[in-house]
C-alpha positions as CSV (number, residue, x, y, z in Angstrom):
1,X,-20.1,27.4,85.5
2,X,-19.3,30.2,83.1
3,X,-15.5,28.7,83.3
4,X,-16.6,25.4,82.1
5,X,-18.8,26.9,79.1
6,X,-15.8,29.3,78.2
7,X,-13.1,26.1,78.4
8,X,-15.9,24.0,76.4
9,X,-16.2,26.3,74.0
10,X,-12.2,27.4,73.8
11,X,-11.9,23.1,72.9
12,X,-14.8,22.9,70.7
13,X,-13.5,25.7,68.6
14,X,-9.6,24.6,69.0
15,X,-9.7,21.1,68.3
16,X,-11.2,21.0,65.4
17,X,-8.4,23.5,63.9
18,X,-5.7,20.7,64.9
19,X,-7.3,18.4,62.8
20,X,-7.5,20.7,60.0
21,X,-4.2,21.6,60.5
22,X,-2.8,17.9,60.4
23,X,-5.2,17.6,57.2
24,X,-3.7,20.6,55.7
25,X,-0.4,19.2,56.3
26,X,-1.0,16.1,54.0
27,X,-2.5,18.3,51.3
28,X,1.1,20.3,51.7
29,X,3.1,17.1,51.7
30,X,1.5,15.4,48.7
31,X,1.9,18.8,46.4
32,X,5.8,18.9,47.3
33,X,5.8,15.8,46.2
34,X,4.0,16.0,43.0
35,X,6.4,19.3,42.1
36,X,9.3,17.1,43.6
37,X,9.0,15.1,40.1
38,X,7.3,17.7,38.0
39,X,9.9,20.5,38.2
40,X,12.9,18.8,37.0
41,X,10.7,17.7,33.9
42,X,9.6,20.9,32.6
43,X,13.0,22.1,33.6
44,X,14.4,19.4,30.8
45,X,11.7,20.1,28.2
46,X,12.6,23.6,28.7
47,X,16.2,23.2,28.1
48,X,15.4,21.2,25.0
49,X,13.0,23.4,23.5
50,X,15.4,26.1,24.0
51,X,18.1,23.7,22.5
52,X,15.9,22.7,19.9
53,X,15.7,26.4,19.2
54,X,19.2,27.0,19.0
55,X,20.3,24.4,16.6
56,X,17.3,25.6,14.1
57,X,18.8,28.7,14.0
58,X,22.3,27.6,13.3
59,X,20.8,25.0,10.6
60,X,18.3,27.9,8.8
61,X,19.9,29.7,6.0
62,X,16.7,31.6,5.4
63,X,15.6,34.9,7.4
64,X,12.1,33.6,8.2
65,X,13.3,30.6,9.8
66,X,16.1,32.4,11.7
67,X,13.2,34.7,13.1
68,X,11.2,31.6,14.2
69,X,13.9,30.1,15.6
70,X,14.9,33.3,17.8
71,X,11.6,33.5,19.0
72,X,12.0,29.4,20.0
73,X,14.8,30.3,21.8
74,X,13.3,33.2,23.5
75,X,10.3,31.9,24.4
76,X,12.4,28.6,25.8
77,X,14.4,31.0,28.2
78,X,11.4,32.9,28.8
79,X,9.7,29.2,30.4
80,X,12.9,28.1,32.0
81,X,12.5,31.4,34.3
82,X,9.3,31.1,34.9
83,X,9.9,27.9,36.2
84,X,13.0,28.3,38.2
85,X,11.5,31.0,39.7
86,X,8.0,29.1,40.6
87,X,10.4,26.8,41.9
88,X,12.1,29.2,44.2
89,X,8.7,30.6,45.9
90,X,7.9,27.1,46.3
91,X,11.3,26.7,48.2
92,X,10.9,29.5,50.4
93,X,7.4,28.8,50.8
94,X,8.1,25.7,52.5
95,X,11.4,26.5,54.0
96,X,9.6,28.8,55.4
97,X,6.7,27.5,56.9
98,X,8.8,24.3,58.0
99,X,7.3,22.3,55.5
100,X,9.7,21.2,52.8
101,X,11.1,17.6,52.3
102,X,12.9,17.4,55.6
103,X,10.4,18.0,57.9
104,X,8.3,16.1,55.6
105,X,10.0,12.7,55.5
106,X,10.8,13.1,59.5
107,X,7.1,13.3,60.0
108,X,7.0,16.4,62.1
109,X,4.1,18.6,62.2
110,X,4.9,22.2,62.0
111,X,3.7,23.7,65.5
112,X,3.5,27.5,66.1
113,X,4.0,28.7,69.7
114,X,1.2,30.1,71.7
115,X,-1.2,30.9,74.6
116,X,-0.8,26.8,75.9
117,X,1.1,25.7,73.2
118,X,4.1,24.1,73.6
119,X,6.3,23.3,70.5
């Protein structure tokens, strides 16, 4: 008897996990694909803002707008770091964790080995 309460119990608390895992899975694959298309976009406006940036200071002949235009092109760099490297936790994040586009389009849940588990 006690076997049966402990393997009821072992399911009631393990199955549910499963199905949170295959939700959190979906929540997972629809972010990588929203920062899929966002990324390269702020990647491009940062490129032009810093751009932009550049080609004000070539064009200004006065000292105020040579100093406004350096800290364009600063703060342009400044963004374009901030989000290649967002972009590279994201990578190893879901390289990582076996959830990046690959896995992803192949439809494969991510499955860690255990106690009864077989991957």
């Amino acid at each position: 008897m006690k076997k049966i309460i402990s393997i009821g119990a072992v399911l009631g608390v393990v199955a549910p996990l499963f199905a949170h895992a295959a939700s959190a899975f979906t929540i997972l694959t629809t972010i990588n694909q929203i920062l899929a298309t966002l990324i390269p976009i702020l990647i491009t406006l940062a490129v032009v803002y810093f751009i932009w940036g550049v080609i004000q200071y070539l064009v200004s002949g006065d000292e105020e707008k040579k100093k406004s235009a350096t800290e364009m092109i600063i703060r342009g760099l400044v963004g374009l770091f901030i989000i290649i490297a967002f972009w590279g936790i994201i990578r190893l994040i879901t390289n990582t964790f076996g959830v990046g586009p690959e896995q992803i389009n192949s439809g494969v849940v991510p499955c860690i080995p255990g106690p009864g588990v077989v991957c």
